[in-house]
C-alpha positions as CSV (number, residue, x, y, z in Angstrom):
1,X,7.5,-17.8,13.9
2,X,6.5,-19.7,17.0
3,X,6.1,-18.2,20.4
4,X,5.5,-20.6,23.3
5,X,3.3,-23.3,20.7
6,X,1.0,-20.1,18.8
7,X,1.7,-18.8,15.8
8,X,3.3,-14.7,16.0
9,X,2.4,-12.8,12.8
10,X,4.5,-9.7,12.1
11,X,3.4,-7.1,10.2
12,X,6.6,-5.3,7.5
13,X,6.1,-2.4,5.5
14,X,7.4,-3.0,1.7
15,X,10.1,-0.4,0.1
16,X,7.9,-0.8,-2.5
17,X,5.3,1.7,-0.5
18,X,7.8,4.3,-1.5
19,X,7.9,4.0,-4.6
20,X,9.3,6.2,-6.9
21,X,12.3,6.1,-4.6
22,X,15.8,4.5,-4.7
23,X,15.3,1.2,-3.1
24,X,18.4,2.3,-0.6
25,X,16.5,5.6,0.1
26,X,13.3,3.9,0.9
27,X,14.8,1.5,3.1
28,X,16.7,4.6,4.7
29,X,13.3,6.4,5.6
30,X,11.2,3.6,7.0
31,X,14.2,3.0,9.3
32,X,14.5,6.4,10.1
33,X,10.2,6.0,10.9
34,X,10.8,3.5,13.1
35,X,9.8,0.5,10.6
36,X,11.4,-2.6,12.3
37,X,10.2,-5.2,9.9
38,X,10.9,-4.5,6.0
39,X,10.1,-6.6,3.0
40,X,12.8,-5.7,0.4
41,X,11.7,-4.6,-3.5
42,X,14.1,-5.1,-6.2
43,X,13.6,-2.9,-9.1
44,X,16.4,-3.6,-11.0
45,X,19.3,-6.4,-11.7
46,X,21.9,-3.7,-10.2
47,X,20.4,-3.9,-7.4
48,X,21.2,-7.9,-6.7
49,X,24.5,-7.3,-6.8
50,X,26.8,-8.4,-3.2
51,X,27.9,-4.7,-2.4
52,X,24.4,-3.1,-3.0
53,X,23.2,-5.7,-0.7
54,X,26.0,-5.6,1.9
55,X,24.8,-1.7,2.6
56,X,21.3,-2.5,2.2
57,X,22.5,-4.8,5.4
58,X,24.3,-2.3,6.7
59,X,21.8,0.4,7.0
60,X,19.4,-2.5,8.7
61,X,22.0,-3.2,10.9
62,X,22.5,0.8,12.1
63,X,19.0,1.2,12.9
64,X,18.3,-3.2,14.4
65,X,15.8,-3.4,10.9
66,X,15.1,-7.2,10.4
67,X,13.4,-8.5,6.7
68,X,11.3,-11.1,6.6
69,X,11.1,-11.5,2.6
70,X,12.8,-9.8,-0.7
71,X,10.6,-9.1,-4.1
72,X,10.8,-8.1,-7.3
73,X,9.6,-7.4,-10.4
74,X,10.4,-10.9,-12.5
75,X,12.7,-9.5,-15.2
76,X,15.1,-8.6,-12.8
77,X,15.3,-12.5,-11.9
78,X,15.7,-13.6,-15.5
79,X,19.1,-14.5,-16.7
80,X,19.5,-11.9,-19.7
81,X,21.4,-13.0,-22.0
């Protein structure tokens, strides 16, 4: 992100820092903390899926939580077949 010609680094905390958690129960509490910046960590293929995501969105949208990048663990981006 560019701010008037410099470069503007912002710092996100990763659901993954919760860990053990739900992904939707991590991303619940940093809101709830005051965490404005989130990086997203995909445990599971269940958890790419449009309705999952469309509350994930919601909940970011209750509490103005942007994400500046989405993770996970490789299997859960292979096709399995």
């Amino acid at each position: 992100m560019l701010n008037g010609g410099a470069a503007v680094l912002k710092a996100a905390v990763s659901t993954a820092c919760l860990y053990p958690k739900l992904l939707e129960d991590s991303l619940y509490e940093l809101a709830l903390n005051a965490v404005n910046n989130v990086e997203i960590f995909v445990n599971s293929h269940s958890e790419l899926n449009k309705i999952f995501a469309q509350s994930l969105s919601e909940t970011m949208r209750r509490f103005d939580v942007s994400c500046c990048a989405v993770q996970g663990d490789m299997g859960c981006f292979e096709d399995v077949t």
